[in-house]
C-alpha positions as CSV (number, residue, x, y, z in Angstrom):
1,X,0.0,0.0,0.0
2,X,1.2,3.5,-0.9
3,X,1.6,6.1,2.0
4,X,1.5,9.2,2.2
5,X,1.5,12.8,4.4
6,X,-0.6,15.6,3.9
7,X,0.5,18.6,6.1
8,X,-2.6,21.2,6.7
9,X,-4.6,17.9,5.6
10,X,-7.5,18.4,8.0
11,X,-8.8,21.3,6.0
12,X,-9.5,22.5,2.7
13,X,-7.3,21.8,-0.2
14,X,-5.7,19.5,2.1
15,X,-8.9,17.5,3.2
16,X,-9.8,16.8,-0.4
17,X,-6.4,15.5,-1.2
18,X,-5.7,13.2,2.2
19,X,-9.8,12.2,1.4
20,X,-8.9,11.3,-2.1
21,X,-5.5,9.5,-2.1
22,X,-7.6,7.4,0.9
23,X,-10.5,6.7,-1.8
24,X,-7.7,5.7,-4.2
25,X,-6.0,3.1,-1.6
26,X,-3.2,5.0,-0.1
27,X,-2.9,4.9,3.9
28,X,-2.4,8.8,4.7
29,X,-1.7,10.4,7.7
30,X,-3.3,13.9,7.9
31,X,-1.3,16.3,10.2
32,X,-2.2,19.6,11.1
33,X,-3.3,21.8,14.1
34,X,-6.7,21.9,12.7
35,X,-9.2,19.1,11.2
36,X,-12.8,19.8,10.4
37,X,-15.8,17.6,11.8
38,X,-16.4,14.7,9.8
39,X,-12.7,14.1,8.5
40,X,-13.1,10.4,6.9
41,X,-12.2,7.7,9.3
42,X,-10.3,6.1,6.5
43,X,-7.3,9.3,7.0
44,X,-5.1,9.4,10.2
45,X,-4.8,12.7,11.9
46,X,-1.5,13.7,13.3
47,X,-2.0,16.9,15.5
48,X,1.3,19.0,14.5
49,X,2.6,22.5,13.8
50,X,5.1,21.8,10.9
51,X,7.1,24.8,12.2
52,X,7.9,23.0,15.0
53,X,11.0,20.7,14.7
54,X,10.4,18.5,17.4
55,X,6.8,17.9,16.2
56,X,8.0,17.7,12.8
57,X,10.6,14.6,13.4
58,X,8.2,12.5,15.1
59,X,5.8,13.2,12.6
60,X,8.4,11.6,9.9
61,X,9.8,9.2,11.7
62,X,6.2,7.5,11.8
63,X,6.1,7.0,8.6
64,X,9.9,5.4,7.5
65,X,8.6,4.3,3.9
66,X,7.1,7.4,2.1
67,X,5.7,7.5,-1.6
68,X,3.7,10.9,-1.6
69,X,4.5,14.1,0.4
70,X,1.9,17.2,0.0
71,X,2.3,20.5,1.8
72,X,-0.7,21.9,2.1
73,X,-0.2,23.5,5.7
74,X,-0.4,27.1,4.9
75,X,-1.7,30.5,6.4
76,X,-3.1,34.3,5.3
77,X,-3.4,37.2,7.5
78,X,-4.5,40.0,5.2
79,X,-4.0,43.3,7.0
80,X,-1.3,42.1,9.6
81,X,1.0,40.8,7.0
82,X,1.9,44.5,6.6
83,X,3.7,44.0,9.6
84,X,7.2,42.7,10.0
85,X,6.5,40.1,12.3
86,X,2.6,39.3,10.5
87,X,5.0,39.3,7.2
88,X,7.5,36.9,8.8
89,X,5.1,34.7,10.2
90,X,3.3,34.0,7.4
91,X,7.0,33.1,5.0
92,X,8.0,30.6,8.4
93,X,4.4,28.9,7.8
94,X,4.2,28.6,4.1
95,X,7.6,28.7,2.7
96,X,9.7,27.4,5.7
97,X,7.3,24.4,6.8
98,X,7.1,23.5,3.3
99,X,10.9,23.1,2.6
100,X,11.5,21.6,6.2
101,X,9.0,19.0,5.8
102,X,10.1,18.4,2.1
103,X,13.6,17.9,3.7
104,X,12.6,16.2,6.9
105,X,10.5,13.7,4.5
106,X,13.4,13.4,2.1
107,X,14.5,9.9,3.4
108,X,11.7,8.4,3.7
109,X,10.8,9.8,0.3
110,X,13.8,8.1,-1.0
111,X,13.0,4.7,0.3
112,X,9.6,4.5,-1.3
113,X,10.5,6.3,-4.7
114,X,8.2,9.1,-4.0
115,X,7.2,12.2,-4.9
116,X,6.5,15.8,-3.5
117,X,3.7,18.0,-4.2
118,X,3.3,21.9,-2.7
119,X,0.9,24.1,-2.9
120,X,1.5,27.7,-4.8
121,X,-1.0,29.8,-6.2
122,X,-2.0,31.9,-9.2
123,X,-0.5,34.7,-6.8
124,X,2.7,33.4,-7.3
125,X,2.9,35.6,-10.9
126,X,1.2,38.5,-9.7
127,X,0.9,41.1,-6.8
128,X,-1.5,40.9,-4.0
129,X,-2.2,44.3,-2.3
130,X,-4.5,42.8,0.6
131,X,-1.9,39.9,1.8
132,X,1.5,40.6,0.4
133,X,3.4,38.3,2.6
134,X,0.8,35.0,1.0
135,X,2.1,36.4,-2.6
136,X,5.2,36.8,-1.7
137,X,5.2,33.0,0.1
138,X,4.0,31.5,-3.2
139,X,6.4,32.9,-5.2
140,X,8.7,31.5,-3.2
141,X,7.0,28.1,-2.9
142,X,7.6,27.7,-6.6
143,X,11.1,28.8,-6.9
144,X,11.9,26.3,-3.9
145,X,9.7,23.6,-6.5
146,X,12.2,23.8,-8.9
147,X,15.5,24.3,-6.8
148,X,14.4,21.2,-5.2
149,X,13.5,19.3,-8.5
150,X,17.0,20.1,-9.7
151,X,18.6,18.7,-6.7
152,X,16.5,15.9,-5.7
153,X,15.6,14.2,-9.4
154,X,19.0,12.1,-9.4
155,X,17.7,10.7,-6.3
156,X,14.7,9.2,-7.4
157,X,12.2,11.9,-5.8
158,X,9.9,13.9,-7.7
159,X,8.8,17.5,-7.4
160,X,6.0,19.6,-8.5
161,X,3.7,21.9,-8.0
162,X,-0.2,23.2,-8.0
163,X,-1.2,26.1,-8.4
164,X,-4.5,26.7,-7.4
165,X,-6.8,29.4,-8.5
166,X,-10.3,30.4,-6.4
167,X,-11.3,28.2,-4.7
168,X,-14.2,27.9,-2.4
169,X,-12.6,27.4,0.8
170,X,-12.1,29.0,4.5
171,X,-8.9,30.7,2.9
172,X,-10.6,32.3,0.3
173,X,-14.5,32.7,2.3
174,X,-13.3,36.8,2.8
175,X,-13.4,37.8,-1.1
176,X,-16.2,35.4,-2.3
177,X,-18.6,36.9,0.8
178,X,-17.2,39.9,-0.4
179,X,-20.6,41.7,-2.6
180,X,-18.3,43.5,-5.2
181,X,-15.3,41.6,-5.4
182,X,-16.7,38.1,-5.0
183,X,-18.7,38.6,-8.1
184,X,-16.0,40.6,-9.7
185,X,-13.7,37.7,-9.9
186,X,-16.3,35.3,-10.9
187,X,-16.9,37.3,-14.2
188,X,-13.1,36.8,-14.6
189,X,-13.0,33.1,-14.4
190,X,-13.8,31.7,-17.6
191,X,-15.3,29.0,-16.6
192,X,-17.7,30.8,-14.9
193,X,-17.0,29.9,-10.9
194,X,-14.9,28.7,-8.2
195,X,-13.3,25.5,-8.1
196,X,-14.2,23.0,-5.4
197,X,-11.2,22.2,-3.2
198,X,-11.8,18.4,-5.0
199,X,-10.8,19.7,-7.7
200,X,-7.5,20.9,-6.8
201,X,-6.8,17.5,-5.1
202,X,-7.4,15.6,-8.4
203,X,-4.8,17.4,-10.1
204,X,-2.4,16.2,-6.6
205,X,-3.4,13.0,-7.0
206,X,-2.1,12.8,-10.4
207,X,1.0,14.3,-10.1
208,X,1.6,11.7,-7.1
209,X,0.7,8.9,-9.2
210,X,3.1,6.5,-11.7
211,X,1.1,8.1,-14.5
212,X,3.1,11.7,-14.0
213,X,6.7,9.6,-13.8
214,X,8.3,12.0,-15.9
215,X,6.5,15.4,-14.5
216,X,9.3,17.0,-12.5
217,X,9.4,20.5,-11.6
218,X,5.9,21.9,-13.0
219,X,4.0,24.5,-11.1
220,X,0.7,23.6,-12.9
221,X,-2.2,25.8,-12.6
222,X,-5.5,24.8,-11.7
223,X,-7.4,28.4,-12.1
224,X,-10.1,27.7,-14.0
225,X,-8.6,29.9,-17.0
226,X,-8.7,32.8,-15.0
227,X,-4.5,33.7,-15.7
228,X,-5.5,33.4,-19.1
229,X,-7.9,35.7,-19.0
């Protein structure tokens, strides 16, 4: 059976996915420091802040044959990300507990042949004037997708990337609620509406799977068109 770790997988984009690999036959363990009621009983949940190193290696060391990695553990603060330490908070989350469990997974990863997936986001290619710290974080989380895609291929271990448009989620409930700028962006989607956070995880699940064995290094979007538009 294939295993797997989904960090931030009691929520959101990370439910879907640990949810999904489960319905698919993998045995995943869901860590987090939050998990919504009715998680399926068929996903492990691993209480865990990823930014914590001690929390971290236990969490890894559970788990010594790894096939999928996906680091969906992430945060937005909006207003307070102006701040230095609301800025730096937010990069320790995203980017820094991405690349520590990407590095604290990498043995285990090894082992089992795996693969990594992170989470970046349309705002990776383009400014964000109401959370510039989450813009600036997935930036970052793609640039860190291919540094570590260069460095880890010879070793057997892929690396890619999502990068998820709207999507109707806790993360994003502020701009869809919103009654001008919710609809506002709708209109720009071309296909008409906000992805379902199932959606995203479809797109993880492939890029896990022996079908993408020669995907390495993509960020691939998942916006519904709306870059393109």
């Amino acid at each position: 059976m294939r295993t797997a770790i989904v960090t931030g997988g009691g929520t959101g984009i990370g439910r879907a996915t640990a949810e999904g690999l489960a319905r698919r036959g993998w045995s995943v363990v869901a860590a987090g420091l939050e998990r919504d009621e009715g998680l399926s009983d068929e996903v492990s949940f691993a209480e865990c802040d990823i930014t914590d190193a001690t929390a971290r290696a236990a969490l890894f060391a559970s788990v010594p044959v790894l096939h999928g990695l996906v680091n969906c553990a992430g945060v937005i603060r909006f207003d307070d990300e102006w701040t230095e330490e609301g800025f730096r908070k937010v990069m320790d989350i995203n980017v820094g507990g991405s690349f520590a469990a990407a590095n604290a997974a990498l043995p285990a990863l090894e082992r089992g042949g795996g693969a990594v997936v992170n989470i970046a986001s349309m705002w990776s290619g383009f400014g964000n004037a109401a959370a510039p710290a989450y813009s600036a974080s997935k930036g970052a989380v793609s640039s860190m997708t291919r540094s570590l895609a260069v460095a880890w291929g010879g070793r057997g271990v892929r690396v890619n990337a999502v990068a998820p448009g709207w999507v109707d989620t806790k993360l994003s409930a502020r701009a869809k609620a919103d009654p001008v700028r919710g609809p506002r962006i709708e209109a720009r989607i071309p296909l008409g509406r906000w992805a379902q956070p199932a959606e995203i995880a479809s797109v993880i699940a492939f890029l896990l799977s022996d079908e993408a064995s020669y995907v390495h290094g993509a960020i691939i979007p998942v916006d519904g068109g709306y870059l393109a538009a």
